[in-house]
N, C-alpha and C positions, 0 to 999 in steps of 0.2 A: 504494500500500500504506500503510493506517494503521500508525501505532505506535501499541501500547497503552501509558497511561499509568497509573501507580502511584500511586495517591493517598491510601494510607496512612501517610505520612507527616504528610499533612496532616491526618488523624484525629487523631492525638497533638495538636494545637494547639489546633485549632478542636472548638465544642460545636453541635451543630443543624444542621450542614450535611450530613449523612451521606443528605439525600433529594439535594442538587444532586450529589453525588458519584456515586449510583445513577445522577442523569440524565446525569451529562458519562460513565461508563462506559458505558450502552445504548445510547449517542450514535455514541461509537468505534469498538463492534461495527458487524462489516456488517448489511447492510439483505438477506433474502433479500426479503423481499415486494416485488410490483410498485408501481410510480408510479402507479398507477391510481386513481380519475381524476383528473386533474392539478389541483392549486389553488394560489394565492395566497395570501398572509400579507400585509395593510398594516397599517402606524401610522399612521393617522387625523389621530393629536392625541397630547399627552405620553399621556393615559391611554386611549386611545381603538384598539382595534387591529379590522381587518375579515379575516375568512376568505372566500376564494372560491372555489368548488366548480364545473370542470366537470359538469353531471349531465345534457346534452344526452339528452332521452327520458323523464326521470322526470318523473312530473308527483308533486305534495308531499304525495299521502296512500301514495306508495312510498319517501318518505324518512322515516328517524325520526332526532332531534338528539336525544342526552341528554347533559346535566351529570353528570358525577359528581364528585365531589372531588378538584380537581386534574387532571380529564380532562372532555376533548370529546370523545363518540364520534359522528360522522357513520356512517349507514346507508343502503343501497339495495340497496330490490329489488324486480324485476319478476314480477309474478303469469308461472307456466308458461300458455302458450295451446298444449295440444296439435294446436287446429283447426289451425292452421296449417305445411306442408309447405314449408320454404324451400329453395330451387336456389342460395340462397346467402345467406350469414348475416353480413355482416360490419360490423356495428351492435356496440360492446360495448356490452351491455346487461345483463352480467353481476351478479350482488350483487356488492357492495363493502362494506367497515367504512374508515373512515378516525379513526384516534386523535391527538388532538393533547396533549399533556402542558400543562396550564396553570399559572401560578404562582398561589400565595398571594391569594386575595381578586379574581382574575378572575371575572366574571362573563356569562354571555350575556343582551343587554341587548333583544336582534330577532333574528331570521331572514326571510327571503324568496325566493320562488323567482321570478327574470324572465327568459326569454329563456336557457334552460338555466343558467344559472348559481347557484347556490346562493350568496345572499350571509348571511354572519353576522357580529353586530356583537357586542364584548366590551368592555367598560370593567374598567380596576384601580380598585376603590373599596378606598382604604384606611382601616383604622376611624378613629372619632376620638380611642380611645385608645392607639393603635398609631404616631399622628402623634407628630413632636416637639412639645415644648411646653417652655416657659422655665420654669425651676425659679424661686421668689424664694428668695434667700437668708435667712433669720431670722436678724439678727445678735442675740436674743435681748433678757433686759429688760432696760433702760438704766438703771444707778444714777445715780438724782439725788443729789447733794451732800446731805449731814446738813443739815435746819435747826437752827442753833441758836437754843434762847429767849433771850432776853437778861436774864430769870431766871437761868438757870441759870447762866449767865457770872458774874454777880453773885455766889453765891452760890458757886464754886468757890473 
């Protein structure tokens, strides 16, 4: 049994997190939908992650992959073939949706279908002006010392 947690608290402090707050609540709630069809999640590399998709049956003009902001949506489905009368059916070859939530600036980089498996590759590309970068400091203009003329000494 989860416990749900209350994260309101942490609204008062912090400004811009209220999307990860959305994801660590829909997180908590249960899950009714099925595990179907079952996949992988790797990290490749620091920026580098791969999705991999049982889709044993599909061949890839019955999958559709779309980007959306912030989401992956994996699809499948099998054209109906009425010709066919089965004594027994137990292939899932059902349509599927599978949703993956993605962070900030992920991107899908390839896809590929080998050997049933649906592989997808994502890279984090962060901008270049989203990187840290070293401030210089401006310690501002630098007074040079008065010249005196040696007139005017004279003359005082």
């Amino acid at each position: 049994m989860r416990a749900n947690m209350d994260f309101s608290p942490y609204y008062r402090s912090s400004i811009g997190f209220d999307r990860i707050f959305d994801l660590l609540e829909k997180a908590s709630a249960p899950q009714n939908s099925d595990n179907w069809p079952p996949y992988d999640i790797a990290k490749v590399s620091d920026d580098t992650y791969r999705i991999v998709i049982a889709v044993a049956g599909f061949r890839d003009d019955e999958l559709t992959i779309t980007h959306e902001p912030n989401m992956l949506v994996i699809n499948g489905a099998k054209p109906e073939n009425g010709d066919v009368q089965y004594l027994h059916h137990g292939l899932a070859l059902r349509p599927f949706a599978r949703r993956f939530e993605l962070a900030d600036h992920v991107s899908v980089i390839g896809a590929r279908l080998e050997n049933g498996l649906l592989e997808i590759d994502l890279r984090k590309e962060i901008p270049e002006a989203m990187k840290p970068r070293q401030i210089v400091i401006d310690s501002g203009p630098t007074k040079k010392p008065a010249r005196r003329i040696e007139g005017e000494a004279a003359a005082a």
